[in-house]
N, C-alpha and C positions, 0 to 999 in steps of 0.2 A: 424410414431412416435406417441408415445404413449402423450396426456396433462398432465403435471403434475404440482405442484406449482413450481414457477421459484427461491424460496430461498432452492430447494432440496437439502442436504450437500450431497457430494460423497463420502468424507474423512473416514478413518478408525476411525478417532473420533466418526463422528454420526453413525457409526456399534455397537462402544462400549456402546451406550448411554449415553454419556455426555452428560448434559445439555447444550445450547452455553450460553457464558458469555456475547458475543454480537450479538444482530440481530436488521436488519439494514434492516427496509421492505419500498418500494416505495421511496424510496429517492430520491427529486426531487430538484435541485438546479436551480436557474433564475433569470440570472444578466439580470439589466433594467437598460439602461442611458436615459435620457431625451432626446428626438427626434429620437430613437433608437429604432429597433426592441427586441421585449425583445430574449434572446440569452439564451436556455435551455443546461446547461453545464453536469448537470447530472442528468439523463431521467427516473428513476424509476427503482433505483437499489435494489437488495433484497440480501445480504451474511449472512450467520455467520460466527462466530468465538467461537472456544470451548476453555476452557484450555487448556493450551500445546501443543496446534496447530497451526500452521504458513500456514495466507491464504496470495496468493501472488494478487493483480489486478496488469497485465500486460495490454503494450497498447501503442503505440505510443504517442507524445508529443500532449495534447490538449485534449484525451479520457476522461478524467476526472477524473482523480488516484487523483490528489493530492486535488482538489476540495471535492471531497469525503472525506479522513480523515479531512480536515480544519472544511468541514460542522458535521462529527463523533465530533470534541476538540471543536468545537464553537468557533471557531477563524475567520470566514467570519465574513467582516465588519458589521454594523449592517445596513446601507444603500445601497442600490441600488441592495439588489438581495431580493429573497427569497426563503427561505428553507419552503419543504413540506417534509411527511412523521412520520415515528417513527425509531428511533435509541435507543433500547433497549438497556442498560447495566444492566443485573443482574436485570430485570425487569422494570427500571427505565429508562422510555423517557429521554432522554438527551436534547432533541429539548425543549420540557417546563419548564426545570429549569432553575430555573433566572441567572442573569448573576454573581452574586456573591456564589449560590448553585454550579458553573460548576467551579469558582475560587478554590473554596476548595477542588473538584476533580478530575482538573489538577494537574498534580504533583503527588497525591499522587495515586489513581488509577487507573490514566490513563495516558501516557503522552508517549510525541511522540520526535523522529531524526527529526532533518530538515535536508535539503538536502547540505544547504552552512552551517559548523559549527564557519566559519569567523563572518559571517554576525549574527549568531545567536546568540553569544556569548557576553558579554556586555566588550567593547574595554577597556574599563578602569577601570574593577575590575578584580583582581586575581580568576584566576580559581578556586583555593581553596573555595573562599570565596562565587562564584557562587552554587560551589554543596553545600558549607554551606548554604547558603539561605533559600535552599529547605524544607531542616531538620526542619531550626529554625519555619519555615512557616507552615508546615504541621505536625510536629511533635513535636513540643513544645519546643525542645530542646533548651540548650542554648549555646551560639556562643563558648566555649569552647570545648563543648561535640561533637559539630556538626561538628569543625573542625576538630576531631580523627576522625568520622566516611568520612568525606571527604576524605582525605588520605589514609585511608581502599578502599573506592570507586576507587580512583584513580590506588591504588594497583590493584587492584579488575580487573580492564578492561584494567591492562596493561601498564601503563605509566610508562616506570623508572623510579626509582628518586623521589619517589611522594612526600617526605617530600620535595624538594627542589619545586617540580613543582607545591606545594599548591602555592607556592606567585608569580606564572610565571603568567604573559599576555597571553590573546590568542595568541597577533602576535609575541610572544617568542617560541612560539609551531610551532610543522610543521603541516601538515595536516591530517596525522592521530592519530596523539595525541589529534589534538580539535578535531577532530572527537570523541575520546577515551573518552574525556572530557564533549562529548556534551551527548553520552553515561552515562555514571558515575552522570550526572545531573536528567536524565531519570531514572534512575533506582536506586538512593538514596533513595527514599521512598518505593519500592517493590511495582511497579506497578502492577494490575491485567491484562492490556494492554496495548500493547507498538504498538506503529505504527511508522515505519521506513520510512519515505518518500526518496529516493533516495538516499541512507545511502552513497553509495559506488562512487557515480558519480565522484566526484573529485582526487578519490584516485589511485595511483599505484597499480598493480595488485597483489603486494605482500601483499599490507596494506590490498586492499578488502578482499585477503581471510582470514588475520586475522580477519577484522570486522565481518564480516561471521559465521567464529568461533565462536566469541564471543557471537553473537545473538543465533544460535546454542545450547550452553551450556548454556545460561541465561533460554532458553524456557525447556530444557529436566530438567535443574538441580531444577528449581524453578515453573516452571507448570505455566509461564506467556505466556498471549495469546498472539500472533504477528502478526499484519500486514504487509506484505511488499510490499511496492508501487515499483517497478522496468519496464522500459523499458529492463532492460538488461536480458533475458532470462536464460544467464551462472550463472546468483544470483538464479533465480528461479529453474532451475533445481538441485545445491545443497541446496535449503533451503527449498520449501514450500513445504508442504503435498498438498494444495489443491490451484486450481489456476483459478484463473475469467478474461476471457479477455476482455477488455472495445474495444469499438471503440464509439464514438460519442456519448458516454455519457451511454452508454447500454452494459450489458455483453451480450456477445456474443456465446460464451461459457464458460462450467464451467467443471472440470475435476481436478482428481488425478494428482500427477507433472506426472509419470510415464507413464500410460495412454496419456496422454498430450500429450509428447514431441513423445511416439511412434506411435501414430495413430491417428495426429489431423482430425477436425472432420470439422472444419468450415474455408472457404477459406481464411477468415484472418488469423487466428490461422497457419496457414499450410504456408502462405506467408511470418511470420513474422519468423518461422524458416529455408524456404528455404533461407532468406537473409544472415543469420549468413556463416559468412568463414567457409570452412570444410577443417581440415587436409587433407582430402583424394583426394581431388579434387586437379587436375594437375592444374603446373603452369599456369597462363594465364586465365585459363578459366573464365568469367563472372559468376558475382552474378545474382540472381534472386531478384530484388526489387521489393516491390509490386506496379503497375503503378500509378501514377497520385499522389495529396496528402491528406491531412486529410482534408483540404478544400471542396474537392470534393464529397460530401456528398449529399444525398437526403434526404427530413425530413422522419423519423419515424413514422409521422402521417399517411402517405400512401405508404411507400416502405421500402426495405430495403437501407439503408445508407451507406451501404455499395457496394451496387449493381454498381455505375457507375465506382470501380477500380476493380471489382471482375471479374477474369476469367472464373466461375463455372455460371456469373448472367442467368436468365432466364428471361423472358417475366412479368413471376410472379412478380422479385423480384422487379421489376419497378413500380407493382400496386398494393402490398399488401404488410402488416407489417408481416414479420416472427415473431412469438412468441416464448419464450424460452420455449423448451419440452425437456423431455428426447427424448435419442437417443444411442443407445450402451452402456449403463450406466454415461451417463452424461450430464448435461444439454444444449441444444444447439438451436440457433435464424437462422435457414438456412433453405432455401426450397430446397437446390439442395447442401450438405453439399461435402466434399471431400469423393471419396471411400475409405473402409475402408485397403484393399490392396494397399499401398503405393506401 
C-alpha cells in the first residue's frame, strides 16, 4: 500500500475538479469530566465535502458520527471537552469564529436534521411560525412575507395541507411530517450544507424512502452539499457518492458507495455488511454479527482498535497503529485488510 494524505476524495466530484466547500483536517474531539480520564471521542478525522455531493460517515453507535457534525455546527457545550483541528467552509475555519459569527451561519449556510424531530422542534409554537423564524433572522424578512415563503417550504417537502399545517403543533404532526418540517426549517434559507444526522431512524420504511427522496432531489436540483450521518447502510447505498467509516473515533475506510458495498476492503467494513438480512439466504440461517462490542477497543496510540473483535487481526495489529493509505483506489487503516475476491 502505497502513503498517501488520509483526506484523499475518491468521489467522481474530486475527478471533476470541484473545489470542496468543506474540508475538515485532524479533527480532534475530548470530553474531560473532573476525576475522569479524558475520553477521545473523535481521533483526527480528515473528509471533504464538494458541491452536490453526499458524503455518508457510517459506523456503529458511539464511532463518532454525530460528535463530528455537532463539533462541524458548534453546537458542543462550551465546557468540559475540547475541540482541536480546522473545519474549513469555503476557506473559513469555523472552529475560530466567535460564537455569535457561527449564529449568523447557522441557518442560513449551514444547517443541519437532527435525529428526533419531536424533541427538536419547539412544543409550543406553530410549525409555520418555526420555519418563519428562520427567514425573519437570517433574511431580513418580515413576519408577513416569511409566512408565504413558509408555506411554499412546507409545500416544497411534501406536507399536505400546508396552509392549514402552518398553525399545527409538532405533536399535531405525525412523524414524518416533523420530520418533513424539521427539513422545510433547514432548508428555508438555501443552505450551502446540510448535514442529516439520523434523518430516517424513527421513521416507517415508507416515510424513509420519501425522506430519501427528498434529500436526493434537494442535492441534484440545488448543488447543496450533504452530509449524512447513518448506521443504516440501505440509506447509504441509495444516497451517498462517497462513504467514510468511523470505528472509534477514526475512519477507517473511505470509498465510492459502489466500490464499497462490492468489495469491502477493511474487516469492519466487510462485518458490518455481512450483518444486514439477505433476501437470498434461506430460512433459519444465522446472521454474521461482528463479535464482542464497541467497548472492546484498544487505544490507537499503539494498535489498532479494532484488532480485539477483528477476525482478519494479526500480531501487528496489537502493536502498531495502522495508518490510513491508499489501497485498490481508496483510502484504508488495515495491515491485513479483507481480499479482494469476496
Amino acid at each position: 500500500m502505497s502513503q498517501t494524505t488520509s483526506y484523499a476524495s475518491t468521489s467522481d466530484a474530486a475527478r471533476h475538479g470541484d473545489e470542496p466547500l468543506l474540508q475538515v483536517r485532524d479533527l480532534k474531539v475530548t470530553f474531560k469530566r473532573q476525576g475522569e480520564e479524558p475520553f477521545v471521542a473523535v481521533d483526527g478525522i480528515d473528509f471533504d465535502v464538494r458541491p452536490g455531493q453526499t458524503v455518508g460517515l457510517v459506523g456503529e453507535s458511539g464511532c463518532g458520527k454525530s460528535v463530528t457534525s455537532l463539533a462541524i455546527m458548534g453546537l458542543l457545550p462550551k465546557r468540559g471537552n475540547r475541540v482541536e483541528g480546522e473545519v474549513l467552509f469555503n476557506g473559513t475555519d469555523l472552529l475560530k469564529l466567535s460564537d455569535s459569527d457561527m449564529r449568523d451561519r447557522r441557518g442560513q449556510e449551514l444547517a443541519m436534521i437532527f435525529q428526533d424531530p419531536l424533541s427538536s422542534l419547539n412544543p409550543v409554537v406553530p410549525v409555520g411560525l418555526q420555519v418563519a423564524e428562520v427567514l425573519e433572522r437570517h433574511k431580513g424578512m418580515s413576519r408577513k412575507a416569511a409566512m408565504v415563503v413558509a408555506r411554499e417550504m412546507l409545500d416544497k417537502v411534501g406536507i399536505p395541507d400546508p396552509d392549514r399545517r402552518l398553525k399545527d403543533y409538532p405533536h399535531q404532526m405525525s412523524g414524518g411530517m416533523r420530520q418533513r418540517a424539521l427539513i422545510a426549517i433547514a432548508l428555508a434559507c438555501e443552505p450551502r450544507l446540510l448535514i442529516a444526522d439520523e434523518p430516517t431512524t424513527a421513521l416507517d420504511v415508507t416515510i424513509q424512502a420519501q425522506i430519501l427522496t427528498l434529500l436526493k432531489d434537494l442535492v441534484r436540483e440545488t448543488g447543496t452539499a450533504l452530509i449524512m450521518i447513518t448506521h443504516d447502510l440501505g440509506v447509504v447505498a441509495g444516497l451517498c457518492d462517497e462513504v467514510n467509516v468511523l470505528y472509534a473515533g477514526r475512519i477507517v475506510e473511505r470509498a465510492e458507495r459502489h466500490p464499497l458495498f462490492e468489495q469491502p476492503r477493511h474487516p469492519y467494513t466487510n462485518g458490518l455488511l455481512e450483518s444486514i438480512p439477505k433476501l437470498e439466504v434461506g430460512r433459519g440461517e444465522r446472521l454474521n454479527p461482528i463479535p464482542g462490542s464497541v467497548a472492546d477497543n484498544l487505544p490507537w496510540t499503539s494498535a489498532c482498535a479494532f484488532a480485539p473483535r477483528c477476525l482478519n487481526a494479526l500480531e501487528v495489529c496489537r502493536e502498531q497503529t495502522p495508518q490510513l493509505e491508499m489501497d485498490f483506489g481508496r483510502a484504508l487503516r488495515c495491515f491485513n485488510p479483507v481480499e479482494v475476491a469476496r
